[in-house]
C-alpha positions as CSV (number, residue, x, y, z in Angstrom):
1,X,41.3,-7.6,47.3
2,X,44.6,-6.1,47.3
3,X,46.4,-9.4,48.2
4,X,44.9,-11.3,45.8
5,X,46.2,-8.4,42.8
6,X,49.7,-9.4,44.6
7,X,49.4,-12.6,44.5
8,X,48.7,-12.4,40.6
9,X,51.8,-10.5,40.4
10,X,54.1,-12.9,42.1
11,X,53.0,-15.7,40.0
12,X,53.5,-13.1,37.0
13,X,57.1,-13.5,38.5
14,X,57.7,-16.9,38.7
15,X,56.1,-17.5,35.4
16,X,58.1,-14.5,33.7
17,X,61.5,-16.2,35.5
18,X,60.5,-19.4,33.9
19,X,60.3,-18.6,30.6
20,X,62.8,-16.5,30.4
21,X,65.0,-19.4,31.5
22,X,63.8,-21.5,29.1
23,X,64.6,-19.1,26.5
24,X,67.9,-18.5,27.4
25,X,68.1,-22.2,27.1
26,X,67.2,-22.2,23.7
27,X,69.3,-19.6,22.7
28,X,72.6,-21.7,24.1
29,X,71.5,-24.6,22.5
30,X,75.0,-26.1,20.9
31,X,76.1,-26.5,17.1
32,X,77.0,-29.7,16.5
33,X,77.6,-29.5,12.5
34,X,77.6,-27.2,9.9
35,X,77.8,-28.5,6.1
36,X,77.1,-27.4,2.5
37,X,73.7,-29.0,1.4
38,X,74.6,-31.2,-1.3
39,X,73.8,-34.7,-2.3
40,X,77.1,-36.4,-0.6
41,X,76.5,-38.0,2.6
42,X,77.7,-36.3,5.7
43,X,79.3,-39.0,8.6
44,X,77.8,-37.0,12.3
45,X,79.6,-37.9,15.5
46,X,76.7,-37.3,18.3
47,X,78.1,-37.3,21.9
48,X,75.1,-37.8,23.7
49,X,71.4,-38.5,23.4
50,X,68.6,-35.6,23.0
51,X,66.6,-33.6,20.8
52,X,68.2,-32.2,18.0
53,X,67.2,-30.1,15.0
54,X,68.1,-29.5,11.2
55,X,68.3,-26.4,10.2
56,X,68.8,-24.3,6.6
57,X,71.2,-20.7,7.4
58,X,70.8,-18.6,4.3
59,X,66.8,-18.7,3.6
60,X,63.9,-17.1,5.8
61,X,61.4,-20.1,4.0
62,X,62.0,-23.5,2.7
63,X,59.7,-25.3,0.4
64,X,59.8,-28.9,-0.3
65,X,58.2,-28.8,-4.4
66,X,58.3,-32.7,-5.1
67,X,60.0,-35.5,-3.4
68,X,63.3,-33.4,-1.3
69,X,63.9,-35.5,1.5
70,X,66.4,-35.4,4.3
71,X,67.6,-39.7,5.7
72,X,69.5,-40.0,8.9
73,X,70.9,-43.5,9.7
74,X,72.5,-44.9,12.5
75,X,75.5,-46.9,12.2
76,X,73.7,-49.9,12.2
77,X,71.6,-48.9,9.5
78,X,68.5,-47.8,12.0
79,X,66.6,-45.0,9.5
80,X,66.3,-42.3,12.4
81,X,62.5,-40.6,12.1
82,X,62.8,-36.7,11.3
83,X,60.0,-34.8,12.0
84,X,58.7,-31.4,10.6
85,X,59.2,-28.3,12.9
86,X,55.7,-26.6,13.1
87,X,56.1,-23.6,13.1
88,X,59.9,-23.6,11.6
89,X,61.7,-21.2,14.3
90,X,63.6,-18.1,12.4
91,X,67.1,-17.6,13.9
92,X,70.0,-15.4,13.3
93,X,73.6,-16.6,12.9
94,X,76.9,-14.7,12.0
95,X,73.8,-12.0,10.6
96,X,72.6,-14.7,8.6
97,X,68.9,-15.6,8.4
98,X,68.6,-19.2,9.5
99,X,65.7,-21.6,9.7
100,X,64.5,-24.8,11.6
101,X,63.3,-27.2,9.4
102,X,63.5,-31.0,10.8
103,X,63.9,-31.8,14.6
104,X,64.4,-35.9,15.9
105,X,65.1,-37.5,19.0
106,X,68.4,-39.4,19.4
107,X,68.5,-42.2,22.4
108,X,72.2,-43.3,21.7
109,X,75.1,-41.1,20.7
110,X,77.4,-42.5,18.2
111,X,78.1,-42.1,14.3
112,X,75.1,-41.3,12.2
113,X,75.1,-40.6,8.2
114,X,72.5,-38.1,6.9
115,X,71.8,-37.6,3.3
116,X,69.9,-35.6,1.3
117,X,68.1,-36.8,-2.2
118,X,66.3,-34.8,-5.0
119,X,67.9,-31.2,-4.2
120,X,66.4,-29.2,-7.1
121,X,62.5,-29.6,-5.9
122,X,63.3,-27.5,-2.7
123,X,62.8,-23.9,-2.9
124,X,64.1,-21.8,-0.6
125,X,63.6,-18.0,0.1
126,X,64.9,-15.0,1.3
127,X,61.6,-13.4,3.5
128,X,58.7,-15.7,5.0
129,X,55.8,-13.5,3.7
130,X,53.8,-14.4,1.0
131,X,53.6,-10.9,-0.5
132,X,57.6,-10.7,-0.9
133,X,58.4,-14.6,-2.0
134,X,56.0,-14.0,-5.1
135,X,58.6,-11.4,-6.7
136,X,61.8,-12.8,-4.9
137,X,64.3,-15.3,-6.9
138,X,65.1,-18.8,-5.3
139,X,68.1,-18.8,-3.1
140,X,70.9,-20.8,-4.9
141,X,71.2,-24.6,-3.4
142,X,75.6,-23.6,-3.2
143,X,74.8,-20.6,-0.4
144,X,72.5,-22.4,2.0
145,X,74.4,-24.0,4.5
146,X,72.9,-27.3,6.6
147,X,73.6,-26.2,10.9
148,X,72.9,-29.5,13.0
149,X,71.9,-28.4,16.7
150,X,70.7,-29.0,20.5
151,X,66.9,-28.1,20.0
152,X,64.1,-27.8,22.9
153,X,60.7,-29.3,22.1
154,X,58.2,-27.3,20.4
155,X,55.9,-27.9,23.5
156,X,58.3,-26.2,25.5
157,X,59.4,-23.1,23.2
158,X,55.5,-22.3,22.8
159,X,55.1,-22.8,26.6
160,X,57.8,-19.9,27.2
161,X,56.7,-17.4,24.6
162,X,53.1,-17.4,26.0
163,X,54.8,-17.4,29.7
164,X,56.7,-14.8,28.9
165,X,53.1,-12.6,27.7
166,X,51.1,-13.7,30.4
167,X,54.0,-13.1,32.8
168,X,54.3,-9.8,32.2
169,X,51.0,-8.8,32.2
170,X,50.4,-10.7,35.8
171,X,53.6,-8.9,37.1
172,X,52.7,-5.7,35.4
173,X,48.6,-5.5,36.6
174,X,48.7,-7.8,39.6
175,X,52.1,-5.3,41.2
176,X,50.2,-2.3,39.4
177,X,46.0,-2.8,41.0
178,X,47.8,-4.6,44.1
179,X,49.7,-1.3,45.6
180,X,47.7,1.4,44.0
181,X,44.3,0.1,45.5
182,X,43.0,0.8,42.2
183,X,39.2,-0.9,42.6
184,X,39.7,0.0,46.7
């Protein structure tokens, strides 16, 4: 009995090591570009191919109200898809608040123009909870900036968090009921 409590706790070990990796990962992902979010297009020199992720530094919540919209292009005129991060990932940069909004896939570095259409029907926000947007004022469009960024997939940054839970618990109860004979 007590081998098997160990054996829980080592693979509370590996899986804690794993995630924990992976989250270091993610928090070394690269800045590509940072810009001012206005209606001008920005030209984007991507080195190489991977997933990478829009996000908004300034505003805990983003809103799009009507028909905001975000259009990245490839030199060749190729409309690159960009997806919707569920659930947008909260960061912290220079002690600003930041947010992920948009993540896409690029197979082919090179030159790509993004532009951003019908500013005024996107509300942004200082705090994510319902309870403190109602009173707070909209964040002005001229202090939130645009970061463009290395991202890991959502598949793998959900993967870690609940690694990193179950991880612990393994190590901690598996190590714990293992050596102390605790059901012996």
């Amino acid at each position: 009995m007590q081998l098997t409590f160990i054996f829980i706790g080592i693979i509370g070990i590996l899986l804690l090591i794993y995630s924990i990796r992976i989250l270091i990962k993610s928090s070394k992902n690269k800045l590509v570009a940072e810009f001012t979010l206005d209606s001008e297009s920005k030209e984007i020199q991507l080195n190489s191919n991977g997933l990478y992720s829009l996000c908004f530094l300034g505003a805990g919540f983003v809103d799009n109200q009507g028909k905001f919209r975000a259009e990245l292009k490839s030199e060749n005129g190729n409309l690159i898809k960009l997806n919707k991060t569920l659930p947008n990932y909260r960061f912290r940069q220079n002690g600003k608040l930041g947010l992920e909004y948009w993540h896409f896939k690029i197979d082919k570095g090179g030159k790509y123009i993004l532009t951003f259409e019908n500013l005024n029907d996107l509300i942004a926000k200082h705090s994510m909870l319902m309870s403190k947007r109602m009173f707070q004022k909209n964040v002005e469009l001229n202090n939130l900036k645009i970061l463009l960024k290395e991202t890991i997939s959502t598949k793998n940054r959900l993967f870690s968090i609940v690694g990193l839970v179950i991880g612990v618990n393994a190590l901690i109860w598996g190590i714990l009921i293992g050596l102390t004979n605790a059901f012996g």
